[in-house]
C-alpha positions in Angstrom: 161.6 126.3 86.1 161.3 126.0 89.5 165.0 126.7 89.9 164.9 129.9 88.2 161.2 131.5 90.4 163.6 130.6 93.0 166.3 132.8 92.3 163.9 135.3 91.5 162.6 135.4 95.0 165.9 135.3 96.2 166.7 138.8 94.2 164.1 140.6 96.0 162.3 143.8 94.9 158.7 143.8 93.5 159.3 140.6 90.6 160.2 139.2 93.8 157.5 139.5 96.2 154.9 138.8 93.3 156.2 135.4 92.1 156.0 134.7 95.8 152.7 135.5 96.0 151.7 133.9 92.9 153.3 130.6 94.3 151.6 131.2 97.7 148.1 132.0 96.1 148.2 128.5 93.8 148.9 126.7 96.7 145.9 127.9 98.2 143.8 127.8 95.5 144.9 124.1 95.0 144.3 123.4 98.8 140.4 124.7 98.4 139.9 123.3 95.6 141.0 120.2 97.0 138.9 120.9 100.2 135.7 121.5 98.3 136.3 117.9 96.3 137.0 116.3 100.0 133.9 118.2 101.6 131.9 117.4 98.7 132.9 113.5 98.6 132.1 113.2 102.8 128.6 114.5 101.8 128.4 111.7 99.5 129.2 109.3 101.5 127.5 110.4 104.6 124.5 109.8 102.4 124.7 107.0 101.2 125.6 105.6 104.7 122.2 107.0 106.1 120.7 105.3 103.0 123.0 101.9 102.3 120.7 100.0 105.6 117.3 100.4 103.4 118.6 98.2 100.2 120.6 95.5 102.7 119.2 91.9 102.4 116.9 90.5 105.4 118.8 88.7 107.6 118.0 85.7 109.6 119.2 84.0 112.5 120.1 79.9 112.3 116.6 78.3 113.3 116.6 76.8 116.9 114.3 74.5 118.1 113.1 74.5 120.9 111.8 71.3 123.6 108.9 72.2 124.3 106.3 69.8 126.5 104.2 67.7 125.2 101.2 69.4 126.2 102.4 72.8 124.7 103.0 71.1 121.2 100.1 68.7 120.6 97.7 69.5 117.8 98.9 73.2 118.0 96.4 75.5 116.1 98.3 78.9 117.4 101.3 80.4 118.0 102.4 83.9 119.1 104.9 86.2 121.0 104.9 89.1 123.4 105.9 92.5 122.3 109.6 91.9 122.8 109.6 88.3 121.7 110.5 86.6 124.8 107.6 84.6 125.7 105.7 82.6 123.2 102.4 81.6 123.3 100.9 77.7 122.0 97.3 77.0 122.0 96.4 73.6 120.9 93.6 71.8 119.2 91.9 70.9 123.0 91.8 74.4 124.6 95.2 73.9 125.9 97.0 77.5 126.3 101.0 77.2 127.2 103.4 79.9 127.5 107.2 79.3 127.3 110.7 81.1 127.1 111.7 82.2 123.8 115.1 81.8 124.9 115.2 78.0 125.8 112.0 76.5 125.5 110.9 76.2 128.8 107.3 76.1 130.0 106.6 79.4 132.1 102.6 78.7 132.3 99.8 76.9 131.5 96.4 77.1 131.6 93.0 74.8 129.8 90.2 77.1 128.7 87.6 76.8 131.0 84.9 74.9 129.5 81.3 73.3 130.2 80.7 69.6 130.8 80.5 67.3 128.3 81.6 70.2 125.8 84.7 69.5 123.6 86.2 72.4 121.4 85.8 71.4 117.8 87.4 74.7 115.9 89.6 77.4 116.3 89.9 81.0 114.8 92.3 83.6 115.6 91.2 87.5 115.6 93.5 90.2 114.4 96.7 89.6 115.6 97.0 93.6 117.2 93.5 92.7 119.7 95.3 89.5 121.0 91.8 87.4 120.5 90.9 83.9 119.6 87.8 81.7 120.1 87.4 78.1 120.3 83.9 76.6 118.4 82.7 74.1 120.8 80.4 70.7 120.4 77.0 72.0 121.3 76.9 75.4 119.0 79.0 77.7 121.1 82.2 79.0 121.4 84.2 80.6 124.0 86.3 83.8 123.6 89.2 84.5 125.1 92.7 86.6 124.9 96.3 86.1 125.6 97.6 89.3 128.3 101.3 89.9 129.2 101.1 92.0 132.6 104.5 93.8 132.8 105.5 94.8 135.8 109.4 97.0 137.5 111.0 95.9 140.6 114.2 98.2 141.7 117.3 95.4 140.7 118.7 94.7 144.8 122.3 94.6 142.8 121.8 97.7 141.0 119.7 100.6 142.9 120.1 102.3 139.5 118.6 99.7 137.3 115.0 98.1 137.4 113.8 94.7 136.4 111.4 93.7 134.3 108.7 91.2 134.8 106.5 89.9 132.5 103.3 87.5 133.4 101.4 85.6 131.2 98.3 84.5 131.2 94.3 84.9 129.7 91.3 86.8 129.8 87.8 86.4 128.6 86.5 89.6 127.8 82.9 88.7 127.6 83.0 86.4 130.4 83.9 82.7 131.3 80.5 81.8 130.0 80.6 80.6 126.6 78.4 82.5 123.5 75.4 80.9 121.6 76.5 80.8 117.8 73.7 78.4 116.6 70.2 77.9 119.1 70.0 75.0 117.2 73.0 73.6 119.4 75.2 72.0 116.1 78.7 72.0 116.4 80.6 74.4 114.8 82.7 72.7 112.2 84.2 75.8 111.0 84.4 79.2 113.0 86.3 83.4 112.3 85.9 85.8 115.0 86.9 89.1 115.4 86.5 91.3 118.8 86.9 95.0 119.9 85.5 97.1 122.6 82.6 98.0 121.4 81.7 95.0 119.3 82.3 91.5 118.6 81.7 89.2 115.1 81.6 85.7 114.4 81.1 83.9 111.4 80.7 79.8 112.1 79.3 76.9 109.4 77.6 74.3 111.4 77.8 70.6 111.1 74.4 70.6 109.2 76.0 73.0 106.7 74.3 76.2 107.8 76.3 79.5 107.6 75.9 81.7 110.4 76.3 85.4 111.3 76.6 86.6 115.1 77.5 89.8 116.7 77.6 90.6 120.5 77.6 94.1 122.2 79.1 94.0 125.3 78.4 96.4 128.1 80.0 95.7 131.4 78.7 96.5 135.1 81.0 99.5 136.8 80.5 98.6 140.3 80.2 94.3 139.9 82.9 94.6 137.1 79.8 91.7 135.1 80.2 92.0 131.6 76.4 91.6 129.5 75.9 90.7 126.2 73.2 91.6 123.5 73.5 88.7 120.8 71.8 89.4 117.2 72.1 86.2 114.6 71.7 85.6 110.8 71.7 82.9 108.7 73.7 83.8 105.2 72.8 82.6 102.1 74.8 79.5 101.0 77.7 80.0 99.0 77.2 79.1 95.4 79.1 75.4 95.5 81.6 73.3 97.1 82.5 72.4 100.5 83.4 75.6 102.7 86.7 75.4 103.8 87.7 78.6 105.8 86.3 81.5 107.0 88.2 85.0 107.1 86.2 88.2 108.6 88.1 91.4 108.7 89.1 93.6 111.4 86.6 96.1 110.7 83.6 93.4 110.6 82.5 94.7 107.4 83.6 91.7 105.2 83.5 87.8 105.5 85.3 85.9 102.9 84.0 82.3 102.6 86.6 79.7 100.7 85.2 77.0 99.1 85.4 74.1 96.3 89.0 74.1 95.8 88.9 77.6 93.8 86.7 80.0 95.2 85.7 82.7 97.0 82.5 84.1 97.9 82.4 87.7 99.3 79.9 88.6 101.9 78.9 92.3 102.7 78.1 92.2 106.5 78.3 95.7 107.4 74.6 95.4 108.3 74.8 92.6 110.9 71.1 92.3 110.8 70.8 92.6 107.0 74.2 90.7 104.8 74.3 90.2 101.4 76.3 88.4 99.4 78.1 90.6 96.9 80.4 88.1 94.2 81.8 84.6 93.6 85.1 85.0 92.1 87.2 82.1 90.9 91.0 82.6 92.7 93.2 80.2 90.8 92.0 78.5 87.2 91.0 75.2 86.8 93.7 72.1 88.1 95.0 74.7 91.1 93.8 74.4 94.5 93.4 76.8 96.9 95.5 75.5 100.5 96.0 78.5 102.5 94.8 82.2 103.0 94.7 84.9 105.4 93.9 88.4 105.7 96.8 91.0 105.9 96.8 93.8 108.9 94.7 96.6 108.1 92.0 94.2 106.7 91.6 95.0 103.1 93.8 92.0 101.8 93.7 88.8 100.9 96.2 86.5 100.4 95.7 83.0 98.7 98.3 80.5 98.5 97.7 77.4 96.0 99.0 73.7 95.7 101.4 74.6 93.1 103.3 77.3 95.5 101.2 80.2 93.9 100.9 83.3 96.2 98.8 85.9 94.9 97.5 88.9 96.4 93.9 90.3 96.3 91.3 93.3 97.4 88.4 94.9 96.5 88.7 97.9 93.8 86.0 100.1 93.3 84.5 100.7 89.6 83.5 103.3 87.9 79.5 102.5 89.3 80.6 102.6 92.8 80.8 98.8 93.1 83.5 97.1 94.8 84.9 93.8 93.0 87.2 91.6 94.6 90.4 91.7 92.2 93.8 90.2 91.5 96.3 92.7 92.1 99.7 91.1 92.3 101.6 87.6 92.0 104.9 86.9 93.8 107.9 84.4 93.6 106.1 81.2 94.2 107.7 78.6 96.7 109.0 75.1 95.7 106.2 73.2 97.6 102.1 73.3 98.6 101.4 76.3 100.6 100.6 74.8 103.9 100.0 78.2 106.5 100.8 81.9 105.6 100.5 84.2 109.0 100.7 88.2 108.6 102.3 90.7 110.0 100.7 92.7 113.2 101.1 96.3 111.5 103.1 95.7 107.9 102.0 94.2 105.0 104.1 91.5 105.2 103.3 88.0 105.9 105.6 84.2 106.2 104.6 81.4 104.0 105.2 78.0 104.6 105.0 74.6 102.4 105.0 71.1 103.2 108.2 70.9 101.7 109.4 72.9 105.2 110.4 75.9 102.8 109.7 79.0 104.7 109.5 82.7 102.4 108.9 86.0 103.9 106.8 88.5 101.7 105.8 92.0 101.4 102.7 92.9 99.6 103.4 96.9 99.2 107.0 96.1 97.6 106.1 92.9 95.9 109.6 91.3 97.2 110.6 88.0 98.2 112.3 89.1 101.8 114.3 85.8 102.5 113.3 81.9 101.8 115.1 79.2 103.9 114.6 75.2 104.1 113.8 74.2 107.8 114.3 70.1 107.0 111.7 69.9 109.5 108.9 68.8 106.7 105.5 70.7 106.0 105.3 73.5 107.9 101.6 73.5 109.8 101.9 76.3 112.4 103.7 79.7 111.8 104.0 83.3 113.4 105.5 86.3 113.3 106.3 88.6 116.3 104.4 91.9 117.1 107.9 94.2 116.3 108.2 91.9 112.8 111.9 90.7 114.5 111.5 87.4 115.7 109.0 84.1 113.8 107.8 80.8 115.3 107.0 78.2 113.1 106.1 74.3 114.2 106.8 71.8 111.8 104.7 68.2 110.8 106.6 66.3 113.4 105.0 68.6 116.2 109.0 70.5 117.0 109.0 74.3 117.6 111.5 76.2 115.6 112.1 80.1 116.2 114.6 82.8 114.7 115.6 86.1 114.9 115.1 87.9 112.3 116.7 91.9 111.5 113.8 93.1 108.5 113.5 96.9 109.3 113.0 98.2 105.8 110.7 95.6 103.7 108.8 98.8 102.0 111.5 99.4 100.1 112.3 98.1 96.7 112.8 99.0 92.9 109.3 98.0 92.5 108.0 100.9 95.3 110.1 103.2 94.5 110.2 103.8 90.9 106.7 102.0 89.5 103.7 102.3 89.5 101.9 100.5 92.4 98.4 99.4 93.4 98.2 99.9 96.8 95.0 99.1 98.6 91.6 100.5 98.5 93.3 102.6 95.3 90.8 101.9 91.5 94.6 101.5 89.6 97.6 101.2 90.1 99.5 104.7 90.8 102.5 107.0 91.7 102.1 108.3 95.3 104.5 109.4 98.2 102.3 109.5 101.7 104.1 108.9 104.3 101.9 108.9 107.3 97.9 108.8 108.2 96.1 108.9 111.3 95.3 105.2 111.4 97.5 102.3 112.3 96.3 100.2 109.4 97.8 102.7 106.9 100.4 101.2 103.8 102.8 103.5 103.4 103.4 104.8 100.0 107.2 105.7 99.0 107.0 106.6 95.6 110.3 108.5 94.5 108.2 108.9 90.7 106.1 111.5 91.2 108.4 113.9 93.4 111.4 113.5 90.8 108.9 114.2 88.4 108.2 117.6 90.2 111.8 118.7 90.8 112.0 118.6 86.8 109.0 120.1 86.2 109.5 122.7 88.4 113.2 123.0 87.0 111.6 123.1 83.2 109.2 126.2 83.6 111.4 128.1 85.6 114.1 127.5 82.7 111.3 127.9 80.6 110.8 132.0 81.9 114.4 132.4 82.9 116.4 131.4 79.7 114.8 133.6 77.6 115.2 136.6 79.2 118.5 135.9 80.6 120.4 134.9 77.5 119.0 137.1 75.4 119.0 140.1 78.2 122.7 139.4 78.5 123.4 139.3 75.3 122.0 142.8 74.6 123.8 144.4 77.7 127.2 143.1 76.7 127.1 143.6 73.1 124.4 146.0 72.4 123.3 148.5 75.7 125.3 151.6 76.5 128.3 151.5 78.9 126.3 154.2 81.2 122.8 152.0 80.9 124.8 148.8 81.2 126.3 149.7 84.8 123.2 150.4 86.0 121.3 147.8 84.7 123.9 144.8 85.6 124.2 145.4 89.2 120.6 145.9 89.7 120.2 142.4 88.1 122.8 141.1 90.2 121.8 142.5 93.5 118.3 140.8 93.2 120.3 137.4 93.6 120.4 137.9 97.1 117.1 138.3 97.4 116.0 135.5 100.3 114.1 133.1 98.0 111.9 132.5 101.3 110.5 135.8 100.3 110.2 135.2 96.7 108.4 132.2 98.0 106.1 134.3 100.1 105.2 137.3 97.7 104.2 133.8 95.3 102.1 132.1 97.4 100.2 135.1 99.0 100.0 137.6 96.4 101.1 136.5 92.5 99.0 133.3 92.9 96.0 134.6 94.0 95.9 137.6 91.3 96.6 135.0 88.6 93.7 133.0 89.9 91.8 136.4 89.5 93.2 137.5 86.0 93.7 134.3 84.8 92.7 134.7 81.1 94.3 138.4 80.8 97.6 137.2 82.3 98.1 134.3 79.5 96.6 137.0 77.0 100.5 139.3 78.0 102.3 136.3 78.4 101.4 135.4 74.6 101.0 139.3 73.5 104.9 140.4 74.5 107.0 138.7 72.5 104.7 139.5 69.2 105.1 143.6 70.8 108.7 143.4 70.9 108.7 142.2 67.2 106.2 145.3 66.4 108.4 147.6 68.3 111.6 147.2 66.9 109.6 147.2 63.2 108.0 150.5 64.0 111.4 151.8 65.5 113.1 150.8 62.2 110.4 152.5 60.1 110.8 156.0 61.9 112.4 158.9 60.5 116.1 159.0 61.3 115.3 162.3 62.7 113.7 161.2 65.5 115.8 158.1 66.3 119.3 159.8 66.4 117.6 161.4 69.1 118.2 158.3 71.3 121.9 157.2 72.4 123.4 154.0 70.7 122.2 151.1 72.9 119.6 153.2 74.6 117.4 151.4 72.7 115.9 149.0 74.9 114.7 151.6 77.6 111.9 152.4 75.1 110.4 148.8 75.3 109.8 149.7 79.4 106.5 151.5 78.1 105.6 149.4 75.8 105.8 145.9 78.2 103.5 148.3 81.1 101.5 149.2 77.7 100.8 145.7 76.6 100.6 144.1 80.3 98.0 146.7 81.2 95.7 146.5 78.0 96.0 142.5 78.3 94.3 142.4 81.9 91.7 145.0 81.2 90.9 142.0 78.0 91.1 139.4 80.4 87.7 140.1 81.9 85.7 140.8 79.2 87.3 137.4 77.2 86.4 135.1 80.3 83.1 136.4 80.1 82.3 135.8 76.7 84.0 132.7 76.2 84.7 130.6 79.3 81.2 132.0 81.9 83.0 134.3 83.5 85.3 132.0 85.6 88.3 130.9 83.5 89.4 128.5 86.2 86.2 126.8 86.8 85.7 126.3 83.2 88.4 124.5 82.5 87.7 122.3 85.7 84.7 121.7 85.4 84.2 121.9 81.1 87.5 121.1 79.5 88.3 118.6 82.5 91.7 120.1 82.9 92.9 120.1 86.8 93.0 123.2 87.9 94.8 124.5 91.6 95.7 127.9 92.5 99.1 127.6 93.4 100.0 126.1 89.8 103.3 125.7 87.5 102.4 128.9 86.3 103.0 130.6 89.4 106.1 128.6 89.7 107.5 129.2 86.8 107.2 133.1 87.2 108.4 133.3 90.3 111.4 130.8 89.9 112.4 132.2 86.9 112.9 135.6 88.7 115.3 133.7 91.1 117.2 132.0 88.4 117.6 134.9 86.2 119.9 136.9 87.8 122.6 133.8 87.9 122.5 133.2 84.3 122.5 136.4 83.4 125.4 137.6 85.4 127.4 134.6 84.3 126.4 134.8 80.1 126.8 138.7 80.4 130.3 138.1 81.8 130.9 135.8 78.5 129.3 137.6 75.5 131.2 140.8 77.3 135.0 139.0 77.5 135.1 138.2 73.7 138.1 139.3 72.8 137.3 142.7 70.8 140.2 142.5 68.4 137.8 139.3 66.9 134.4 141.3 66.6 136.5 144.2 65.2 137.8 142.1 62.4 134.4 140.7 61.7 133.1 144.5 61.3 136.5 145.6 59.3 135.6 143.1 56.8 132.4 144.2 56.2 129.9 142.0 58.5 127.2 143.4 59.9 126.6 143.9 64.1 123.7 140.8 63.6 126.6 139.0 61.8 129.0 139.1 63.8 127.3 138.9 66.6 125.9 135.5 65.7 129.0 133.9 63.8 131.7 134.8 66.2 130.6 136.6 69.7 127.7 133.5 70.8 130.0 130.7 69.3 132.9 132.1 71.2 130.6 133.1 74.5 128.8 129.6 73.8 131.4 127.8 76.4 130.4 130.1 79.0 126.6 130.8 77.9 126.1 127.2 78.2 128.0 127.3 81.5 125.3 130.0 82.9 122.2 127.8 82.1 123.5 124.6 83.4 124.1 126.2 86.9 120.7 128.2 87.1 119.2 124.8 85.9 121.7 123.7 89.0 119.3 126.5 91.2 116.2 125.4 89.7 116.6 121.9 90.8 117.5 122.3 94.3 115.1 125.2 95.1 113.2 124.7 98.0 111.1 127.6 99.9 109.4 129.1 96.3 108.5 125.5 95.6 107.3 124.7 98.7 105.6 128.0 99.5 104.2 128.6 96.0 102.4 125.1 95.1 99.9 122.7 96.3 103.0 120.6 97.3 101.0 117.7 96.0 103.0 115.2 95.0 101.1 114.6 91.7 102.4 113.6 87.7 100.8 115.8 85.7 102.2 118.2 83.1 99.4 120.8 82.9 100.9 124.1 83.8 97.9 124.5 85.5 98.4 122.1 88.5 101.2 121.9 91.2 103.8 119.4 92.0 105.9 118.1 95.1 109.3 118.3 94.1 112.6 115.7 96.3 113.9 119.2 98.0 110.8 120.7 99.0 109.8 117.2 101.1 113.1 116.8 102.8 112.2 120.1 104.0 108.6 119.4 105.0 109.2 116.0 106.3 112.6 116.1 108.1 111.4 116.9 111.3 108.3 114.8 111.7 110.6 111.9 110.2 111.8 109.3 113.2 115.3 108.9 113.1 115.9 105.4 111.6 113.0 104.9 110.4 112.4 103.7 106.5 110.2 107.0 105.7 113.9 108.7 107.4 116.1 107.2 105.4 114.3 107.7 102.1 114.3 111.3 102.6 118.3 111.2 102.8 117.5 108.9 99.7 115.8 111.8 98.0 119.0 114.0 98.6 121.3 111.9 97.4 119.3 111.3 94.2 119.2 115.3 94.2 123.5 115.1 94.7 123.9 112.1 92.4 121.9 114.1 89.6 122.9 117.3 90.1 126.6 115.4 90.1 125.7 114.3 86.5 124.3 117.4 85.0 127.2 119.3 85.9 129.6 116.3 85.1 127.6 116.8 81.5 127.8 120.4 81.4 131.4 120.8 81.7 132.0 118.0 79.3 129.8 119.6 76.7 131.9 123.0 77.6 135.4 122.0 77.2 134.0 120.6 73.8 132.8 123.7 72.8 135.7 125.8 74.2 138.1 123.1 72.6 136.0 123.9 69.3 135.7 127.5 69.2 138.6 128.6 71.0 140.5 129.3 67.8 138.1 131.6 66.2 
């Protein structure tokens, strides 16, 4: 074959030149259609290489210990790191504070808290790990505060004019003064002892030797010209927790709560808001009967507790509110359990993740938000006792029974992020239930980011379903009617003018929704459904009427002219439903249509709704699938609806057993791609909703959908950042299932081509 095109082109003349151009044209079709494949592939994978970092495994550096001195490892009750994990800080049982390189282990200072005479520390309690604070109960019913500082400091490199070096000196504070605080005027020791300290306040919580539970706060006001800080102390005795020994004491970061372990099982909640005036608020029983309770903490942000057991339980908790306005302390999640006794579990500075260790010398990293078992790793250093993590979440410290210092690196940049958050429902905290919810940022540092994919995929569709909803309808049918049906003269009017509002900016579309259509179906709410429902029914009357006039006066109107009579009747029935509208919202829903279904029927109700949506998508999509099924139903071949009329079918007949089964292929075609539009439109979406990303199907409520937040959030996203990367995440679920649908589509069209193709 090729042979003889050859010798064609040889011959010359117009045969000639056209084979050449026909073999010059498939070439170039095949090169862009092999182009668009390529193109379309890079984007795929350019994806999924923004997104492939998110769903990669923690890693974790081989454990190195490190030879630390005597001093600086003897009955350690803390350990902690600088910002870039390069010095680490050891506080031991006796008020001895040692910092040392990271690196190597080697001592870079030390210093003993500064005590009274006579006056031994007999507890220890750490503040939130973000103020750097922790206090030492002493022997005679005091306790010192103090807090670790890291001065940094630039010096131009003498090598290097162009580099500087960084210098970074340890050392401590006492931000209320060298002096230690009265706890108890009775002058008991402080057997057990939580603190936590800001600027403007300070709380401790301390059970004396005699068993008496006390509550102190300090406001601190310091001298501008002396630089001498003051403090106002007010005390309270709390009432005694119900029974059992009390064996820790956790106050959070926002001195509202106290948590009091005791027995072996329990948990008392104390409401200390009112530092003059607690209350106790609940016993709750943590772990059933058999279990022990041998670890807890509070994660950053201070709403969550977490309790470790003897068994290698670790369970989260926080307080839910009912529907009475009372907060109850309640289970919310479980996760993988380690092998051995929970021996220490530190937090997390800013996440809501937190290391666990067991006397077996099993380490596990956790996140709460994800519910995910990060990484687990033996240290064969036996029970774990002492264990941090570093403010940037990259580096841990750990010290193990036989008093040796182990650190690690540690690369865990996207822990949010797991089948669990993404796809599930999830209780995050301070929520009543579990739910589907994508926020991405707050205003306060103690936020949990909520990455829920659910609820904006659930938009996209939604979105997609009412605009197909409006635009099949009219599309398919309207093309339908201009191909077979509509005058040649009508039909090259009305097919352009379709076609032309295609390129109509959607952006504008968008606008004229969310400024002018939504606020006049707010206004006629209850005349606008009243058309919507009255049109179809006065199409039905039309064409019955039409059919029931005289010949007379219907040969008066051209063949296919027919549908330019309906124009009247659709301003007709439009206008008499919104003059109803009024007059049937005041006698049935008070006059406000909106507000009583709000407010009686309980139905959520938002201006910018699915209605609006719909509409206004639907006039986007429309002009696609029209164009497209008109393009079908017209390029039947007519020698086949000829033959159906020669032997004896009707136009209906015809129409519906051979022009729609033979168009089908291409009808089909036409809704899968303005479904295609649907899905992927962003500006009406995002300009004519609430943009809320909610799951609800009520037409009457807006949506978020995975296009319209790429395009709100982009910009504000950081580059690398987990919220980043799930936003490239959203558009390659977009790609992958816009990939499918059309994958589908064209499947389902070569069947029906395949099928009808020899009618």
């Amino acid at each position: 074959m090729e042979k003889i095109e050859s010798n064609i082109s040889k011959v010359g003349g117009y045969t000639g030149k056209r084979m050449a151009k026909d073999r010059l044209f498939k070439h170039f079709m095949t090169f862009g259609g092999l182009s668009v494949i390529i193109a379309i592939s890079l984007i795929f994978f350019y994806l999924a290489s923004v997104v492939a970092p998110i769903f990669m495994p923690v890693k974790m550096e081989d454990l190195n210990s490190l030879p630390l001195t005597k001093s600086a490892r003897q009955d350690t009750v803390y350990l902690g790191t600088e910002e870039q994990a390069e010095i680490g800080v050891s506080m031991s049982k006796r008020g001895v504070v040692a910092f040392f390189d990271m690196r190597d282990g080697k001592p870079i200072a030390e210093e003993k808290i500064a005590l009274p005479e006579g006056v031994e520390p007999v507890s220890f309690a750490a503040g939130d790990l973000s103020q750097k604070t922790v206090g030492y109960g002493l022997s005679d019913g005091r306790m010192l505060l103090l807090e670790q500082k890291f001065d940094v400091s630039f010096a131009r490199d003498p090598n290097n004019p162009d580099k500087d070096i960084r210098t970074i000196k340890p050392g401590i504070n006492y931000p209320l003064g060298t002096a230690p605080l009265l706890v108890d005027p009775e002058g008991h020791a402080l057997k057990r002892l939580s603190i936590q300290h800001t600027d403007d306040e300070t709380t401790a919580a301390a059970l004396t030797d005699d068993g008496r539970l006390l509550l102190v706060s300090y406001a601190s006001t310091s001298n501008m010209l002396t630089g001498e800080v003051s403090t106002k102390r007010e005390g309270v005795e709390l009432p005694p927790v119900p029974n059992g020994d009390i064996r820790q004491l956790l106050l959070d970061v926002k001195q509202r709560d106290l948590y009091v372990l005791h027995g072996e099982r329990f948990v008392t909640h104390y409401d200390v808001m009112n530092k003059s005036s607690p209350r106790l608020v609940q016993t709750v029983e943590l772990v059933p009967g058999g279990e022990t309770v041998t670890a807890a903490t509070i994660l950053s942000g201070g709403f969550s507790l977490i309790v470790g057991t003897n068994n290698g339980n670790l369970a989260q908790w926080f307080q839910v509110r009912d529907e009475n306005n009372n907060n109850h302390l309640t289970h919310i999640r479980s996760f993988k359990p380690m092998q051995g006794s929970i021996t220490t579990i530190a937090p997390e500075y800013f996440r809501k993740g937190f290391l666990a260790g067991d006397n077996k010398g099993d380490i596990g990293l956790y996140y709460a938000t994800s519910k995910r078992l990060l990484l687990d790793r033996a240290t064969g250093k036996g029970p774990i006792t002492v264990a941090a993590i570093s403010p940037r979440g990259n580096a841990i410290l750990l010290e193990g029974n036989d008093g040796s210092v182990m650190t690690a690196k540690v690369e865990n940049d996207y822990p949010e992020v797991s089948f669990y958050s993404l796809w599930q429902k999830v209780w995050y905290e301070s929520y009543q239930e579990p739910e589907y919810n994508w926020q991405s940022s707050a205003a306060t540092s103690d936020f949990e980011p909520k990455f829920s994919l659910a609820p904006l995929t659930f938009g996209t569709l939604k979105a997609a379903f009412y605009a197909m909803l409006v635009a099949i309808p009219l599309a398919v049918l309207g093309a339908i009617f201009a191909a077979y049906f509509m005058s040649p003269k009508m039909r090259g009017v009305v097919k352009p003018s379709i076609e032309i509002m295609e390129a109509l900016p959607t952006v504008i579309l968008g606008f004229l929704a969310g400024l002018w259509l939504a606020p006049y179906i707010d206004n006629n709410l209850a005349g606008t459904l009243l058309a919507i429902f009255l049109l179809p029914f006065s199409f039905v009357i039309t064409a019955y009427v039409w059919h029931k006039l005289p010949v007379r006066l219907t040969q008066g109107v051209g063949a296919g002219w027919e549908a330019a009579l309906l124009i009247p009747v659709i301003l007709l029935v439009m206008g008499v439903a919104l003059q109803l509208g009024h007059p049937i919202e005041a006698a049935l829903f008070d006059g406000d249509m909106p507000h009583y279904l709000s407010n009686k029927w309980g139905w959520s109700y938002e201006q910018r709704n699915s209605l609006v949506v719909g509409v206004a998508m639907g006039f986007a999509v429309i002009p696609t699938i029209f164009s497209i099924a008109e393009d079908a139903v017209f390029s039947v071949p007519k020698h086949l609806t000829s033959g159906s009329l020669a032997l004896g079918a009707t136009n209906w007949q015809t129409l519906w057993n051979v022009v729609l089964l033979t168009a089908s292929p291409g009808i089909f075609s036409a809704v899968m791609i303005g479904m295609g539009r649907a899905v992927g439109e962003t500006m009406i979406v995002l300009m004519a909703t609430g943009n809320t990303a909610v799951m609800d199907l009520s037409i009457f409520t807006g949506f978020r959908t995975l296009s319209a937040n790429v395009g709100v959030e982009m910009g504000e996203a950081a580059v690398g950042t987990t919220h980043y990367r799930l936003l490239f995440f959203s558009a390659l679920v977009l790609f992958a299932f816009t990939f499918m649908v059309n994958t589908l589509a064209e499947l389902v069209r070569q069947r029906l081509r395949e099928k009808y193709s020899h009618i």
